[in-house]
N, C-alpha and C positions, 0 to 999 in steps of 0.2 A: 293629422294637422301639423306642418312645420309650424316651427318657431317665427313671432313677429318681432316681440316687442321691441329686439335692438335695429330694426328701421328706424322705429318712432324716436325713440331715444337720441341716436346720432345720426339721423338720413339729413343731410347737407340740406336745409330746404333754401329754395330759392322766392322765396314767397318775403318781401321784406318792405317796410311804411318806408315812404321818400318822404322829407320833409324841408319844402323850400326855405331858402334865404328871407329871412324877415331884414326889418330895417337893424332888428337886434343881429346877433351873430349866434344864434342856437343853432346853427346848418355848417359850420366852421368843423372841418372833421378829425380837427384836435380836440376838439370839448366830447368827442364819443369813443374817438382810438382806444384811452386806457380805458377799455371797459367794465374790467373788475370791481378795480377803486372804489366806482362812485355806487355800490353795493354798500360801502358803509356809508348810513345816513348823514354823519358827520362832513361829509368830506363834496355833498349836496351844494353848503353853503356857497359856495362861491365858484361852482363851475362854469355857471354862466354870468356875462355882465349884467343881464337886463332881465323882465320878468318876459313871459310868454302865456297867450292863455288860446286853446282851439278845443273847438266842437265840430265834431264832422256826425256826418248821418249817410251811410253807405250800402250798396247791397255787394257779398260777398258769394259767388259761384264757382262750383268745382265739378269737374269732367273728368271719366279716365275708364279708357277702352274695357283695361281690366282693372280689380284693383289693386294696388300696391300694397295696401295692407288694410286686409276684410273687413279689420275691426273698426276702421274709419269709413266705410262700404266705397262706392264706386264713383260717388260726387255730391254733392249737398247744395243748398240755394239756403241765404240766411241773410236776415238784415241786421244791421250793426249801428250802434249810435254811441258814440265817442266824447268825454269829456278830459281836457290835458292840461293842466295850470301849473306852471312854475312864476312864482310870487318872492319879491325881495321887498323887505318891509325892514329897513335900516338894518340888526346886525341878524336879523333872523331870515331867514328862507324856508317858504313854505312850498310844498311841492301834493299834486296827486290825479287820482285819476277814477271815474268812472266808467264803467263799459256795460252793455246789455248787447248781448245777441237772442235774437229770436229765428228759429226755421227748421230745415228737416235735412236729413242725411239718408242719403240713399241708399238699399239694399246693403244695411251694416251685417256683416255675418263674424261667424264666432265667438262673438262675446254681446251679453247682454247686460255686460257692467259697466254704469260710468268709470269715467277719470280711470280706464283701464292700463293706460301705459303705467300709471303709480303703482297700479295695484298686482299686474301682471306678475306671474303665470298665473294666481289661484283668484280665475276671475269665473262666472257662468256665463254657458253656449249653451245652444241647442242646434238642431239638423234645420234649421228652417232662417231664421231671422227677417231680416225685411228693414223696410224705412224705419225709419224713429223720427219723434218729435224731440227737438232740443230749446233750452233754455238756459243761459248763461247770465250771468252778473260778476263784477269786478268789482273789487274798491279797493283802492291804494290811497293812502295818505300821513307826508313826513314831515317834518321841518327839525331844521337845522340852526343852531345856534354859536355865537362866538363871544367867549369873555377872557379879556387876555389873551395868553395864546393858546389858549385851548380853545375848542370847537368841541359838541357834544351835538347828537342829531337821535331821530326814531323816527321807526316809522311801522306803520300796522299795513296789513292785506289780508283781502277776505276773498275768495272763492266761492261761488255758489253754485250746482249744476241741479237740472232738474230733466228729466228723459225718461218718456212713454211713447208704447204704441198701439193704438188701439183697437188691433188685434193680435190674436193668439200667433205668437206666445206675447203674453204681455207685460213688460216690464215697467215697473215706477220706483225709477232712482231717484233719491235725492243725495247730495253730497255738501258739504262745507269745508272748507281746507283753511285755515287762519293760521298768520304768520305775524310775529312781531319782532320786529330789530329793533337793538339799540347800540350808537357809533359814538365812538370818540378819536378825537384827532392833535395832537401834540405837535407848535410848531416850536420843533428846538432853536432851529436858524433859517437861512434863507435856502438849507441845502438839504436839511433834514427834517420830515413832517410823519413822523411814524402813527398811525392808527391801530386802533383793534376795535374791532364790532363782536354785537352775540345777535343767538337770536333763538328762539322755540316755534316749535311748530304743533298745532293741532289739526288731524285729518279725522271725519268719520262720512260713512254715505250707508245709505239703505238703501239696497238692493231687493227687491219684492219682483216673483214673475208670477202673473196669474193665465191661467189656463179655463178657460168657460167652453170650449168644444167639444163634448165629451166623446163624438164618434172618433175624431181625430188627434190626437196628441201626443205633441212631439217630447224626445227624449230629454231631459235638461242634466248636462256634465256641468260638475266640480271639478276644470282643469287645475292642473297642474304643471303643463310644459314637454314639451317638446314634442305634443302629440298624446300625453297621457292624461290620464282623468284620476279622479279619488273615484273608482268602481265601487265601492261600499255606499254611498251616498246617489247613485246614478239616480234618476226617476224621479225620486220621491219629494224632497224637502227642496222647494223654490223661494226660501223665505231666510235672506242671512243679511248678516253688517257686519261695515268694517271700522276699526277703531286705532286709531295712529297718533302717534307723537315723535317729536323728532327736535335735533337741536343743531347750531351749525356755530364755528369762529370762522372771525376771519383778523389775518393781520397785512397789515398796508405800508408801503415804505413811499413817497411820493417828494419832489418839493413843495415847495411852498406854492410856487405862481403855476404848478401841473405846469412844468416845461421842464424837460432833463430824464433824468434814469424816472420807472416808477416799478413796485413790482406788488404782486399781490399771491397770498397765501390763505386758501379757503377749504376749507373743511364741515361736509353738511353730515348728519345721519339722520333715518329717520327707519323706524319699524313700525310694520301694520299688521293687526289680526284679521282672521277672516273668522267669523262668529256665525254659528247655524243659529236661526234663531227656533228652528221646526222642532230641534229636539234640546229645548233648554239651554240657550246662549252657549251651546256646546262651543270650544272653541277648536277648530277647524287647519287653520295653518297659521306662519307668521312667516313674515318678510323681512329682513334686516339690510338695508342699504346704505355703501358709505362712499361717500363721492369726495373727490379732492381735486383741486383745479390750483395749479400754479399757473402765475400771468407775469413776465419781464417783461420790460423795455425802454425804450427812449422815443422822447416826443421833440422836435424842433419846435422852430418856429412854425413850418409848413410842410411837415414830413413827419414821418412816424416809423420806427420799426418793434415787433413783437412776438414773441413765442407762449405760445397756448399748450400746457399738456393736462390733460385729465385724463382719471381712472377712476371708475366706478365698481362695484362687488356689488353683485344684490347675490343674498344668500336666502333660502326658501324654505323653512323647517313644517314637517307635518306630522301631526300628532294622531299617533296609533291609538285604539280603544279594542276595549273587549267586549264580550257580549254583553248585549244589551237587555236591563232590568228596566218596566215599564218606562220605556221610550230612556233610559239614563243610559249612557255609554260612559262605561269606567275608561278613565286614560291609564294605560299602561307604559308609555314611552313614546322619546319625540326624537326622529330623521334627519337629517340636514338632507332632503333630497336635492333639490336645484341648487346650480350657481349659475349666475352670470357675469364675466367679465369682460368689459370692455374701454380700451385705452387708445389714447389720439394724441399726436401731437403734430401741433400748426407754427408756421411762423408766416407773417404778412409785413405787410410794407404798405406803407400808404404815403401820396405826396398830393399836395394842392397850391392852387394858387389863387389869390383874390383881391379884388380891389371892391371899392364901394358899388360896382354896379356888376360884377362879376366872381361868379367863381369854378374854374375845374377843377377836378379832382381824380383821382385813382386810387385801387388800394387792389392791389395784389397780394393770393397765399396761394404756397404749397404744403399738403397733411398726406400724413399716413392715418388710418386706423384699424386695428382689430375687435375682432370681436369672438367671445368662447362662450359656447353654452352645453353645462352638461346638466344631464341628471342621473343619478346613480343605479339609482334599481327599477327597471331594467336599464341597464346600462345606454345610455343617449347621447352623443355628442353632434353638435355641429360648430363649423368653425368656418371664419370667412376676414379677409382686410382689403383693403385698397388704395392706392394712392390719390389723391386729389389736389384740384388746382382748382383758383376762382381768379376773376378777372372781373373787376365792379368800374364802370365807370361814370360820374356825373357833373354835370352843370348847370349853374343857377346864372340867371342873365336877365337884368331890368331893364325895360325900356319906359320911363315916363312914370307912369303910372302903373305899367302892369308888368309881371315877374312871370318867366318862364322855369321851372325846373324838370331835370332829365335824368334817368336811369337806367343803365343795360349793364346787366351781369349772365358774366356764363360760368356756370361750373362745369369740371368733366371729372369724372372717377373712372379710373380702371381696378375695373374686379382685379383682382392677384388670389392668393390661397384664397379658394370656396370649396369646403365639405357641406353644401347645405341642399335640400331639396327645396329651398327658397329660389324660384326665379330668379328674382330681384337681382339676387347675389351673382350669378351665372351670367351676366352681361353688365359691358360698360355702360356708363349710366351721362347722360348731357340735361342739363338744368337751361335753362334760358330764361332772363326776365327784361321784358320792357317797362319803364313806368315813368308818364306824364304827370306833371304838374303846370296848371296855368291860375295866375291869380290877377287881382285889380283891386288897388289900393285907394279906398274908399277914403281914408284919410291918412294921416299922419303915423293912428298906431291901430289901423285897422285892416285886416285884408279880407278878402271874399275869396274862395277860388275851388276847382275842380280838379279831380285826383284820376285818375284812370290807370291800371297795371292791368300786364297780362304777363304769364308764368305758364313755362312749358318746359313737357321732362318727358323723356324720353327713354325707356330701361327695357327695353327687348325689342324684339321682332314683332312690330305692328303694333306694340305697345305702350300709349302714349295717356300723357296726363295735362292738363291745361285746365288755366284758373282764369278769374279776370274778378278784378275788384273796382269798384268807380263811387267814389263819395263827393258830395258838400260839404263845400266848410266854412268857417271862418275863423281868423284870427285878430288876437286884439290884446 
């Protein structure tokens, strides 16, 4: 088994929410360009003029000849229900979000662990897999405050995943992921507005696979990456958790009115165990992950330009034992067997223009990215980068009463250095997105409307991927 997880991780996706022109200016694509920034909650208060509140209720569908990456299987059908409120309440701003998905994902193979990209390499497989039932929940919820010229802000996120299948081999994950920031924002002058945020993280999920066929049953691996497993463990024990903490800064250099230079500086980490639970919370590997994203640049009035570089390290340590006294495995020493490194750097442009019943727009990048994954013993490497380019364009246009808005984006990547026995990697890659927006202004600060996208990608020879999402909503 090739290596996935750095698809998931950096795959360009073209799958992205359009959100029309309200009578407010939340659709204005200065208030999203510095995207960093507004990561610290502090810095919330006042990005937009006006409040904003939308509920949609959508069904999300996914196709793909073959699949791109097993462990997301070959397509899914799931319905989604959306809640999105940005609230100004004189010097405070409140902001959050609920989300629930419900449905099923198709023929998922090699891994039968949730929230696997996190947890990747040291996730369990088996030779068989199949559909799964899925279950999600979201909660986000921040506000933001100003006294003087200080600004101070928080905000909490919760994660929920729940995934079974009701036959063998049978998995029942559960997982929870909670994150809490907290932002403060200094406005020195009209020219200088320095920030700094913190934040912690807590991850844990249970992973349980049961097995009731007893003529038939499949083999279940403890991977490990790049096609290897923990062999000492193969078979037997289907019963483990995982247990995570993590913490992240960030610092912000912006104006005052977000028009001018801005630039951002973030720094996440976050390590996860993998815990047997078959033979005594034995503990099994650990992950250590450290990500850093630097964000520059300058915003106009109706134009914007920026550069994006990140690098991530995930490093993979596994802990050796000796023989085992009734079922206790002595640890005798721990490996750094995995790494993985992967770095990108973007620079984009964006320009728009708008009046009260119009608005175009564009926003142009070109990236590089690589990516290295080795393991040591036996020795593994694969390696792969590529260049890329996106081309986004939209339009919001009122007539009377009802509001149109528009979306087409294309990406293109060309493979360059590939050492990988990954497809994917081995041919140029074309993203395509269409997406409709129509709405009808029921009153003054109300809108009704209908969402529609479709998403196509294209990565080999006869090898194709297409999505299509279509919700209800309203705004008010």
């Amino acid at each position: 088994m090739t290596s996935k997880v750095y698809i998931s991780l950096f795959l360009v996706s073209a799958v992205s929410s359009i959100h029309a022109q309200t009578l407010d200016l939340h659709h204005d694509m200065t208030k999203n360009f510095a995207s960093e920034i507004y990561k610290n909650p502090a810095l919330q208060l006042d990005r937009y003029e006006t409040s904003l509140n939308k509920l949609t209720i959508g069904y999300d569908g996914r196709q793909e000849t073959e699949a791109i990456l097993p462990e997301n299987g070959d397509g899914h059908n799931k319905l989604a229900a959306n809640i999105d409120a940005y609230i100004i309440k004189g010097k405070y701003t409140l902001w959050g979000i609920a989300n629930y998905t419900n449905g099923l994902i198709k023929n998922q193979q090699n891994s039968e662990t949730s929230d696997w990209q996190t947890l990747y390499p040291y996730i369990m497989s088996d030779t068989v897999g199949g559909n799964i039932n899925q279950e999600k929940y979201h909660f986000l919820g921040g506000f933001a405050h100003k006294t003087g010229k200080l600004q101070i802000g928080a905000e909490g996120e919760y994660k929920a995943t729940m995934e079974y299948r009701t036959v063998d081999p049978r998995p029942a994950n559960m997982s929870g992921d909670l994150k809490i920031k907290l932002g403060a924002s200094l406005d020195i002058n009209s020219n200088v507005a320095p920030g700094i945020a913190i934040s912690g993280r807590r991850y844990k999920q249970t992973n349980n696979i049961e097995l009731y066929n007893e003529t038939s049953v499949p083999t279940i691996f403890h991977l490990t990456g790049l096609g290897h497993d923990y062999y000492r463990f193969q078979g037997e024990y289907t019963n483990t958790y995982y247990q995570g903490w993590g913490y992240g800064t960030q610092f912000t250099l912006s104006q005052k009115d977000k028009k001018g230079y801005f630039a951002s500086l973030d720094y996440d980490f976050m390590q996860i165990k993998k815990i047997m639970s078959d033979l005594n919370s034995l503990p099994l590997t650990k992950t250590k992950n450290n990500n850093e994203l630097i964000q520059l640049g300058w915003i106009g009035r109706d134009w914007g330009i920026k550069l994006n570089q990140k690098y991530l390290v995930r490093k993979g340590n596994e802990n050796i034992f000796g023989t085992a006294a009734n079922n206790i495995f002595p640890q005798i020493g721990t490996l750094e067997q995995y790494r993985l490194e992967i770095a990108s750097e973007d620079i984009t442009g964006m320009w728009q223009k708008r009046n009260n019943n119009r608005l175009l727009g564009v926003n142009v990048g070109i990236g590089i990215k690589s990516i290295k994954e080795t393991y040591q013993t036996p020795s593994t490497k694969s390696e792969s980068s590529d260049f890329h380019t996106n081309l986004n364009l939209l339009g919001d246009w009122f007539f009377g009463n009802w509001y149109m808005a528009t979306q087409s984006k294309i990406i293109y990547e060309w493979a360059m250095t590939t050492k990988s026995e990954r497809d994917y990697f081995n041919h140029n890659r074309l993203h395509c997105l269409l997406a409709l927006e129509t709405g009808y202004k029921i009153d003054k600060k109300c809108h009704i409307y209908i969402k529609m996208l479709w998403n196509h990608s294209h990565y080999s020879i006869n090898k194709n991927a297409n999505s299509e999402y279509i919700a209800l909503g309203i705004r008010f």
